[in-house]
PQR file of N, CA, C, O and H, with PARSE charges and radii, in Angstrom:
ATOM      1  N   UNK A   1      78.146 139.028 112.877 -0.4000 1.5000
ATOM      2  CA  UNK A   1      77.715 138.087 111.827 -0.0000 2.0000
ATOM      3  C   UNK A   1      78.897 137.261 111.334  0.5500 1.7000
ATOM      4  O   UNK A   1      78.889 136.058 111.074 -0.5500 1.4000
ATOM      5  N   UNK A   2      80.057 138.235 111.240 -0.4000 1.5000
ATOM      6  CA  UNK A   2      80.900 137.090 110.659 -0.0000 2.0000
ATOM      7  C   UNK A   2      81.739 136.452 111.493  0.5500 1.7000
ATOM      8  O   UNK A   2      82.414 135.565 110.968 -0.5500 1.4000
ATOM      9  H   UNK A   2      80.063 139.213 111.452  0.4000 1.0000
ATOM     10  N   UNK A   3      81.952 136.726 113.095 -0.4000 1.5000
ATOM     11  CA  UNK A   3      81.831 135.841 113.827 -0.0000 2.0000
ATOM     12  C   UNK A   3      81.427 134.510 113.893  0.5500 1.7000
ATOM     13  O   UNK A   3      82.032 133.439 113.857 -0.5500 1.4000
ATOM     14  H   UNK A   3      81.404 137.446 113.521  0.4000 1.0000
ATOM     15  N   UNK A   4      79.882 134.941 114.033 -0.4000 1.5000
ATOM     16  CA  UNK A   4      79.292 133.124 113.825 -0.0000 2.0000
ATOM     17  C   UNK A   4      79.588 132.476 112.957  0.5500 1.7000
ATOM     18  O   UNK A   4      79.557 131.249 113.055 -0.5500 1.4000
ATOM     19  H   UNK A   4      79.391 135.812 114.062  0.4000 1.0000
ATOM     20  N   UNK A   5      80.051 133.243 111.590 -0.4000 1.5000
ATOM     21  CA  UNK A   5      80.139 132.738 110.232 -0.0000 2.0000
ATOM     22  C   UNK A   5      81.716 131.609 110.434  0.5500 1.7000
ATOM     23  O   UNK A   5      81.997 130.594 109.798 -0.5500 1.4000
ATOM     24  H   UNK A   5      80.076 134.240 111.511  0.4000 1.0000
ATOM     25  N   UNK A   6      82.329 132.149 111.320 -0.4000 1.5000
ATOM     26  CA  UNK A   6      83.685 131.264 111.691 -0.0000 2.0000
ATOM     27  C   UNK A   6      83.152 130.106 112.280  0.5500 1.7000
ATOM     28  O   UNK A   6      82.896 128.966 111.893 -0.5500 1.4000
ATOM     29  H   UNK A   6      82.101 132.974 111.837  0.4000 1.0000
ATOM     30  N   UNK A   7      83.048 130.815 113.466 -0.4000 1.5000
ATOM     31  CA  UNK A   7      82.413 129.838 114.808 -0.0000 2.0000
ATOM     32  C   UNK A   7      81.857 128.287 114.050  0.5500 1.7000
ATOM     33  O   UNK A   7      82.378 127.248 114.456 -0.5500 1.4000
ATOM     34  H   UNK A   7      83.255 131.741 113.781  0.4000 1.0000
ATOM     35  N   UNK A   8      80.571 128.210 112.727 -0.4000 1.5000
ATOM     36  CA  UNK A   8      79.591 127.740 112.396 -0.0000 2.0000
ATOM     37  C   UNK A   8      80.938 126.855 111.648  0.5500 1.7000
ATOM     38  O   UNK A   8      81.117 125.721 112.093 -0.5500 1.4000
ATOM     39  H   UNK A   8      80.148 129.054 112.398  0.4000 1.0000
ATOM     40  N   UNK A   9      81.951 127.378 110.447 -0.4000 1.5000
ATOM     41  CA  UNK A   9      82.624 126.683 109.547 -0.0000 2.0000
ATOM     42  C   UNK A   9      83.480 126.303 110.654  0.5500 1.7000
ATOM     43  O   UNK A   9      83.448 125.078 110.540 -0.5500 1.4000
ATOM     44  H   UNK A   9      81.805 128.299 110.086  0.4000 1.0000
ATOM     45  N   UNK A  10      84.069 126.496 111.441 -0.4000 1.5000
ATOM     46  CA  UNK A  10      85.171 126.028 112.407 -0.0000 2.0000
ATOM     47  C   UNK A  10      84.434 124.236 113.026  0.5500 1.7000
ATOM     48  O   UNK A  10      84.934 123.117 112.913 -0.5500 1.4000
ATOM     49  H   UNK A  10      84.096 127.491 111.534  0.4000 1.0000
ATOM     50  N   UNK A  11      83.311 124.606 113.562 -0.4000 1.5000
ATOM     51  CA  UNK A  11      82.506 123.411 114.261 -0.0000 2.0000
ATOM     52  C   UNK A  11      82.265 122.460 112.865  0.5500 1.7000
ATOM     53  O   UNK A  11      82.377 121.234 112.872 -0.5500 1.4000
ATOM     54  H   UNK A  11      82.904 125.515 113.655  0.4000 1.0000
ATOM     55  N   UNK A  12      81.996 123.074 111.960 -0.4000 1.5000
ATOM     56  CA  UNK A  12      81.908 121.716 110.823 -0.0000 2.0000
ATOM     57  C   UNK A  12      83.124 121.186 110.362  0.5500 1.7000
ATOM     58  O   UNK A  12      82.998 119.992 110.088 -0.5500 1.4000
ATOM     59  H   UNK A  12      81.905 124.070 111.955  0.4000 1.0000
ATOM     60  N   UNK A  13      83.964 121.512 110.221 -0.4000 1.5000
ATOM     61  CA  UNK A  13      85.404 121.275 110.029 -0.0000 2.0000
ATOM     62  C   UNK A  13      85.385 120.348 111.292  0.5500 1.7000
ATOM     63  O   UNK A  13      85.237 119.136 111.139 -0.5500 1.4000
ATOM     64  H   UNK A  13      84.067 122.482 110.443  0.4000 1.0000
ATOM     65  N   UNK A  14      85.533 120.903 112.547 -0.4000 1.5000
ATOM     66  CA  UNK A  14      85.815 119.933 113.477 -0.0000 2.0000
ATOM     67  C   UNK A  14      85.011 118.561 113.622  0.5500 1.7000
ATOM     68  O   UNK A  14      85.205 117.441 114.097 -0.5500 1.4000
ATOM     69  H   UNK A  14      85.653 121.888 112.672  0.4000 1.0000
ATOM     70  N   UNK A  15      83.978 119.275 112.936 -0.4000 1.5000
ATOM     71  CA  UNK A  15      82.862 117.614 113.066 -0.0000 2.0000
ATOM     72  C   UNK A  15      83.395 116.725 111.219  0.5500 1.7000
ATOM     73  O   UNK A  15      83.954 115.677 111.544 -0.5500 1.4000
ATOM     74  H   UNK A  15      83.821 120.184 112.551  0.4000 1.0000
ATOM     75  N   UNK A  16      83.391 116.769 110.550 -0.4000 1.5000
ATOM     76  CA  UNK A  16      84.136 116.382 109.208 -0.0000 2.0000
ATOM     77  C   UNK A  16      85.372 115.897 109.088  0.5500 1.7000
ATOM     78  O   UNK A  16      85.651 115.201 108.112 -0.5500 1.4000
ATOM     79  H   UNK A  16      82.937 117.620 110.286  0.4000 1.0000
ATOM     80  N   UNK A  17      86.253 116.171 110.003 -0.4000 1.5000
ATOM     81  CA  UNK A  17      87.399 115.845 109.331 -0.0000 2.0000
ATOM     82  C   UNK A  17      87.629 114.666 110.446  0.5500 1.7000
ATOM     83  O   UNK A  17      88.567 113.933 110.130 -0.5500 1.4000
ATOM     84  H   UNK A  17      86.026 116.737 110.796  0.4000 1.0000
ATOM     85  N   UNK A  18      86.938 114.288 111.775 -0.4000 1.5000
ATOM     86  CA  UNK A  18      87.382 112.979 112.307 -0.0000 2.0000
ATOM     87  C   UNK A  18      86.487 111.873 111.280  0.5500 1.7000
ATOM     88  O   UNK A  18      87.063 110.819 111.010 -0.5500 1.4000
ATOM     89  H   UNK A  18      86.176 114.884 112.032  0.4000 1.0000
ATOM     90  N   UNK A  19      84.899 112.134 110.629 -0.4000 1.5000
ATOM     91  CA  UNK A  19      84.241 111.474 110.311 -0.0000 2.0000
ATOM     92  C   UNK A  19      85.105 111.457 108.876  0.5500 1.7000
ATOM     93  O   UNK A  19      85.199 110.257 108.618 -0.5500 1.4000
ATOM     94  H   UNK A  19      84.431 112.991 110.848  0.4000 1.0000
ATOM     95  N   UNK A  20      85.601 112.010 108.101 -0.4000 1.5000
ATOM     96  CA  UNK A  20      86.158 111.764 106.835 -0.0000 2.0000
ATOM     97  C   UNK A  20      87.586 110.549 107.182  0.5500 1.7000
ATOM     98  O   UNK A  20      87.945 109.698 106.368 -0.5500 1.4000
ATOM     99  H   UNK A  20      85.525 112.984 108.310  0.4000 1.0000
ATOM    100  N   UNK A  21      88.168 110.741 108.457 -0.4000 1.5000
ATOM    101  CA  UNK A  21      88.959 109.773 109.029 -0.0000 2.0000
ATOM    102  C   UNK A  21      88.813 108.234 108.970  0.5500 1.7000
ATOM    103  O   UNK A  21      89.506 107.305 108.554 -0.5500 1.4000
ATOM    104  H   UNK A  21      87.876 111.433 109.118  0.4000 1.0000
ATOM    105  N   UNK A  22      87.592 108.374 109.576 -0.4000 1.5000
ATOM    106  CA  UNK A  22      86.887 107.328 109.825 -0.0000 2.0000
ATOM    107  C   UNK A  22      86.502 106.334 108.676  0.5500 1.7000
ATOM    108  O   UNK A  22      86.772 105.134 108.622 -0.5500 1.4000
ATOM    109  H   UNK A  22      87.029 109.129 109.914  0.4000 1.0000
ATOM    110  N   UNK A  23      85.831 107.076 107.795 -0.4000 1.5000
ATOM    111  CA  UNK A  23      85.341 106.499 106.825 -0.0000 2.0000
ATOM    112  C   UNK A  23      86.735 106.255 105.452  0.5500 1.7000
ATOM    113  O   UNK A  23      86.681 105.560 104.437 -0.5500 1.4000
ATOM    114  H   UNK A  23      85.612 108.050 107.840  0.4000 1.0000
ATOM    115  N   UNK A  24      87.736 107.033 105.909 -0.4000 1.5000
ATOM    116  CA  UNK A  24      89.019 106.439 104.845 -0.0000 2.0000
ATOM    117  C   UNK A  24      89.166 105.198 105.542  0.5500 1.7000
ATOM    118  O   UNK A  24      89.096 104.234 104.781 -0.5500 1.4000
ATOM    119  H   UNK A  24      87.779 107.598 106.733  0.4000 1.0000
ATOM    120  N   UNK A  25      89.394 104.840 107.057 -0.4000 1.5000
ATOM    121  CA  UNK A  25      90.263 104.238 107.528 -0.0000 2.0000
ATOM    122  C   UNK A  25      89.413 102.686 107.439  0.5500 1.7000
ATOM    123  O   UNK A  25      89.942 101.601 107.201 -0.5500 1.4000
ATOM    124  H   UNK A  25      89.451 105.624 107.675  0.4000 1.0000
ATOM    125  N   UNK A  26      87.972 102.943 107.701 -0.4000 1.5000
ATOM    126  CA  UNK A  26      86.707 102.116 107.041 -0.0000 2.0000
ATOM    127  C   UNK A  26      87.052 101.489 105.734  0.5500 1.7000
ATOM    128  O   UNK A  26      86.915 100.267 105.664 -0.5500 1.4000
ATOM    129  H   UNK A  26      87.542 103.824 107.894  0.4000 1.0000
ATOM    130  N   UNK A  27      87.447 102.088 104.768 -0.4000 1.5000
ATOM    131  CA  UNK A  27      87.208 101.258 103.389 -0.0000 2.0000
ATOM    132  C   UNK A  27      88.613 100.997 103.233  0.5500 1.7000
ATOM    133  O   UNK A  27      88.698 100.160 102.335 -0.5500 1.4000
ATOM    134  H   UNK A  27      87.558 103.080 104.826  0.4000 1.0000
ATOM    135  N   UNK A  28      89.690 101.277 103.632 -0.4000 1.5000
ATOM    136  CA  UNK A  28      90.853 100.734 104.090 -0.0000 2.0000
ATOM    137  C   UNK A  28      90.776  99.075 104.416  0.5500 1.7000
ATOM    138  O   UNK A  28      91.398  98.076 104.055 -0.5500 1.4000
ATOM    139  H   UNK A  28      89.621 101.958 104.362  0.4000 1.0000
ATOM    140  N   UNK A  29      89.924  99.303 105.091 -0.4000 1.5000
ATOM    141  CA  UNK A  29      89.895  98.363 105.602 -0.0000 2.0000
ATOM    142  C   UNK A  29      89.311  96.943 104.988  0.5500 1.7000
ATOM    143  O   UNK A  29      89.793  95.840 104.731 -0.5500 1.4000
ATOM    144  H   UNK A  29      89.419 100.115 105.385  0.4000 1.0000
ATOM    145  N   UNK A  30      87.970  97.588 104.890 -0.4000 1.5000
ATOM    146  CA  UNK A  30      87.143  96.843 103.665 -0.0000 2.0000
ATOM    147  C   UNK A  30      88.198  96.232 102.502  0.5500 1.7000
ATOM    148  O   UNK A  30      88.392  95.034 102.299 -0.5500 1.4000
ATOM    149  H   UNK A  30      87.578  98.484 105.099  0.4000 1.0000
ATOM    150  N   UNK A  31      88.727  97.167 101.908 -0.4000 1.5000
ATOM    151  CA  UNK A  31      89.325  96.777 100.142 -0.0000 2.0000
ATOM    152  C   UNK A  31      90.708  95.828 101.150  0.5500 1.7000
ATOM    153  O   UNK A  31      90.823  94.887 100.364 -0.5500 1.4000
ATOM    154  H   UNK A  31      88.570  98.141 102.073  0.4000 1.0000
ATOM    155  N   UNK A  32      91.262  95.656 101.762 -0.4000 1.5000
ATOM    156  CA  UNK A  32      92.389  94.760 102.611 -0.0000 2.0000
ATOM    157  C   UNK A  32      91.142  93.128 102.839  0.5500 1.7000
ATOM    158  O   UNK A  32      91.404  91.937 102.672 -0.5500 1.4000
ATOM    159  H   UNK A  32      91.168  96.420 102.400  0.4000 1.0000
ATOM    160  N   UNK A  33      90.196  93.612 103.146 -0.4000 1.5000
ATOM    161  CA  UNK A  33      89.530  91.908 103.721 -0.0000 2.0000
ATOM    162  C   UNK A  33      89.290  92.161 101.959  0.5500 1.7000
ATOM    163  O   UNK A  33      90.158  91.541 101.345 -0.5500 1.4000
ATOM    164  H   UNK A  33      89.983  94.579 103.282  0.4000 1.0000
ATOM    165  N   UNK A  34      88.538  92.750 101.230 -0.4000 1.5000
ATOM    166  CA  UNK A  34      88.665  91.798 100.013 -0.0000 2.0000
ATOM    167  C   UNK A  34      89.679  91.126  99.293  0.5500 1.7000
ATOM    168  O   UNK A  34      89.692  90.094  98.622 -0.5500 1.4000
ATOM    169  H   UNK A  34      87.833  93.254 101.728  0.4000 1.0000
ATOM    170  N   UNK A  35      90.846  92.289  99.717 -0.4000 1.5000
ATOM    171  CA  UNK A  35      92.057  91.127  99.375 -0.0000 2.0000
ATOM    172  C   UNK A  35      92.647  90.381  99.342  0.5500 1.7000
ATOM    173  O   UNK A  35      93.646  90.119  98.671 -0.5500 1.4000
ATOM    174  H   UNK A  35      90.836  93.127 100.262  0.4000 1.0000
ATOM    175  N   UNK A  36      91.783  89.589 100.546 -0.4000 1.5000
ATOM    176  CA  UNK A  36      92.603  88.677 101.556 -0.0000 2.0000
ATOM    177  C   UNK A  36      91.717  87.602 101.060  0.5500 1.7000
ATOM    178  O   UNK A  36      92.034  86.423 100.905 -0.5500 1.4000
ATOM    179  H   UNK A  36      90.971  89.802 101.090  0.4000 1.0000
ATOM    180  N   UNK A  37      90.804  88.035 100.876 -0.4000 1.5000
ATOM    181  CA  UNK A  37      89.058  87.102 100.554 -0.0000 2.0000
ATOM    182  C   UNK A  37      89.694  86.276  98.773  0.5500 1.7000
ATOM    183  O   UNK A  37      89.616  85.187  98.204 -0.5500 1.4000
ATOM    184  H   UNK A  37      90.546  88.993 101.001  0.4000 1.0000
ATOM    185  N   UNK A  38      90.242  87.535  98.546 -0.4000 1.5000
ATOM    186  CA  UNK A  38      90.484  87.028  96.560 -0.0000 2.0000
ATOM    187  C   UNK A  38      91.527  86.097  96.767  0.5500 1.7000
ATOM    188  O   UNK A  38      91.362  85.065  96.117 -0.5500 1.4000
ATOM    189  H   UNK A  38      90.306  88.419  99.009  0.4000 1.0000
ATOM    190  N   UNK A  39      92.454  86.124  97.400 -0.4000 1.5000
ATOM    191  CA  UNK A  39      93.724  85.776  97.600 -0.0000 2.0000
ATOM    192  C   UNK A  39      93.475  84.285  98.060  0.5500 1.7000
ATOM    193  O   UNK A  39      93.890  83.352  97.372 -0.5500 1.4000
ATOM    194  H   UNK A  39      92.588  86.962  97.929  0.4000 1.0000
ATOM    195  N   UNK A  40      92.822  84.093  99.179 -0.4000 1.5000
ATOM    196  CA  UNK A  40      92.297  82.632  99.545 -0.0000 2.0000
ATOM    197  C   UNK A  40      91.738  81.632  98.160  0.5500 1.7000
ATOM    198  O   UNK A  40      92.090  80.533  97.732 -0.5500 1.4000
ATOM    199  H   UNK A  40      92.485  84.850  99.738  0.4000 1.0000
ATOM    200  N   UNK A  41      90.638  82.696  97.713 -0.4000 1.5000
ATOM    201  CA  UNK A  41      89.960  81.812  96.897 -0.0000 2.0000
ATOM    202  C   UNK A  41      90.768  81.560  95.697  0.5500 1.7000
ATOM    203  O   UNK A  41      90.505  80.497  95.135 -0.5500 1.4000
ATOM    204  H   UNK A  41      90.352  83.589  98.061  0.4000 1.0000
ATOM    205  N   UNK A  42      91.696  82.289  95.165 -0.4000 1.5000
ATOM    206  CA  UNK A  42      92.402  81.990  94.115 -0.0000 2.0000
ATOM    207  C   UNK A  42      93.065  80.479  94.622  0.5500 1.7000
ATOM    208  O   UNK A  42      93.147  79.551  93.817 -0.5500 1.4000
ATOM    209  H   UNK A  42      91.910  83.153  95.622  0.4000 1.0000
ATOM    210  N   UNK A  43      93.457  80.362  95.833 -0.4000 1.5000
ATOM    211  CA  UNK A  43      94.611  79.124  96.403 -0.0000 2.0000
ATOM    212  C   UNK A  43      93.810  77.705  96.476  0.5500 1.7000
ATOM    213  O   UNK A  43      94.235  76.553  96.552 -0.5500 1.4000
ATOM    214  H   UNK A  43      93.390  81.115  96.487  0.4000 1.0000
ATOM    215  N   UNK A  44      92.129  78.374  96.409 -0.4000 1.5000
ATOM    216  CA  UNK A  44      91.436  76.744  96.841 -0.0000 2.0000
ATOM    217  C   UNK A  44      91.600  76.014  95.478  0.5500 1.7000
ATOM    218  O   UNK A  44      91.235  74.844  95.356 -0.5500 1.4000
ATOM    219  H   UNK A  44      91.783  79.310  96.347  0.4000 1.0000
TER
END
């Protein structure tokens, strides 16, 4: 039982922590084009 009990938290960990990656590196990204977006429009 507490085998699987690893096995089960090990595979979610492995599935979570590229998708938590992802989604930092995502709004990273996002909040940079809004900055770039504010930055223009302030110059027009």
């Amino acid at each position: 039982f507490l085998n699987d009990v690893i096995m089960y938290f090990a595979l979610v960990l492995l599935a979570v922590v590229p998708l938590l990656g992802i989604l930092y590196s995502y709004s990273k990204i996002v909040s940079s084009i809004r900055a770039i977006s504010t930055v223009q429009g302030k110059y027009k």
